[in-house]
Steps between C-alpha positions, in 0.01 A plus 500: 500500500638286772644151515252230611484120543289472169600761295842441325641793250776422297676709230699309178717695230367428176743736354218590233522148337205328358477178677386200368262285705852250620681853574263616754393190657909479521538860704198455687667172633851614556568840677724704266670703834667184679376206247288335733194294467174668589389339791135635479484341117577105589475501884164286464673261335880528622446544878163387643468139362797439612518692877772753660745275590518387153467774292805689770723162356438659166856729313327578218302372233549429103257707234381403153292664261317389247632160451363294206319173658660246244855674622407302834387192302149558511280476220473844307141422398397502881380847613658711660747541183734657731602563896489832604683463798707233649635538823700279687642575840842402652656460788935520555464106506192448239303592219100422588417363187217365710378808535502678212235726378318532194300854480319612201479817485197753287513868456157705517510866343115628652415817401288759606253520300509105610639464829433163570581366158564098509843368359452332180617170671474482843779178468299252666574292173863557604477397869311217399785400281752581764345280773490223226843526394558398906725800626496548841399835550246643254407884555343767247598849471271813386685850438238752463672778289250833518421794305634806707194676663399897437606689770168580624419147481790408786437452845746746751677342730777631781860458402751483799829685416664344775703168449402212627727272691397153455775302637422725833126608537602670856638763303192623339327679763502806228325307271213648321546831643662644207225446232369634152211418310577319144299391211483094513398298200330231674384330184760252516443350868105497441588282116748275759193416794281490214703208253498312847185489537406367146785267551351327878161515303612215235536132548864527574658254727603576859830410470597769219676779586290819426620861526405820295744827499404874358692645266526908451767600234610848543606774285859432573442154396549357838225303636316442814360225687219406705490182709150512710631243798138509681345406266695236284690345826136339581515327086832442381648246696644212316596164573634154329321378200376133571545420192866564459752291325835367610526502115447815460780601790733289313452715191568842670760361656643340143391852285691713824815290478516535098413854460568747801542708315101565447480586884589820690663404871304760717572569849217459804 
């Protein structure tokens, strides 16, 4: 297996917990080797609405999980009964309350005996809400968590022992000379293209953030992750809600100043 520019692979210590659905969403977000935020996650919603010169302005950016809706002065009747995520970036001079995104996130278990099992909720309700509620970004977040293949039933692919250098590509001239063949469990990356495509079939608004990611968990309890770049990069894009709220801005900004302690700082 090589690297590509739309095939991401990722491995997270679980050290043989049992997540809940808060814990994963919370390691898929934040990389556990140098506690950084996963760019391929949020950057539909933290880097393109906003443009390069912006987003390099950016230090790092504030993460909440789960946070009750009425804890932000919102009516706890309204749907969605919590935030997933809430993610606000920051500069060394500002925090972009402005700019803060809302993501809702669902996770999808096909099997496969049903490989292209729906979600229960797909969390349109949720967006919906969301883009009511006026926050200025709105995106929505499916993890597709697999059953492992059979061996016979995954594809071979060539794995290149030699180390890639990706801060200087000149120096892989040897690349994919030293190869073996390995057993891939593709399951994962075809649930990922697959929940995107159910996802740009429904009557969800332009402006929404969208992005899928495969899950594998191995035996070790580690997992592995699948971001298909081709394809999503032409679907997820995000951009401002037109219907957001300086009232709501004021909120995030009042709920961060009284409790900061419900965020995680996380480094770009």
């Amino acid at each position: 297996m090589t690297d590509s520019d739309f095939l991401d692979l990722r491995n997270i210590d679980l050290d043989d917990q049992i997540l809940s659905e808060k814990e994963l969403v919370e390691r898929l977000s934040i990389s556990k080797k140098d506690r950084k935020l996963d760019f391929n996650l949020f950057s539909n919603l933290i880097h393109r609405p906003v443009g390069y010169d912006e987003f390099a302005k950016y230090k790092g950016f504030y993460l909440g999980f789960e946070i009750l809706r009425q804890e932000l002065g919102f009516d706890k009747n309204d749907k969605p009964g919590d935030f997933d995520i809430l993610l606000i970036p920051y500069s060394e001079d500002e925090i972009f309350y402005n700019r803060t995104c809302a993501i809702e996130a669902k996770v999808v278990r096909p099997r496969r005996n049903n490989p292209r099992k729906a979600p229960n909720s797909y969390g349109i309700t949720q967006i919906e809400g969301l883009i009511k509620d006026g926050f200025p970004l709105v995106g929505l977040l499916h993890i597709c968590i697999t059953e492992p293949l059979k061996d016979y039933e995954k594809s071979t692919i060539k794995l290149d022992l030699t180390p890639f250098d990706i801060d200087n590509p000149t120096n892989n001239n040897d690349f994919l000379k030293n190869t073996i063949d390995v057993k891939f469990d593709h399951f994962s990356q075809f649930s990922a293209e697959n929940q995107m495509k159910k996802l740009i079939s429904k009557d969800i608004p332009k402006y929404v953030g969208l992005n899928t990611i495969g899950v594998n968990i191995q035996k070790d309890g580690s997992l592995i992750t699948w971001f298909n770049h081709e394809f999503n990069n032409g679907f997820s894009s995000g951009y401002f809600n037109p219907y957001k709220k300086n009232e709501t801005i004021e909120k995030i900004k009042n709920f961060f100043e009284k409790s900061p302690n419900k965020f995680k700082d996380i480094k770009k």
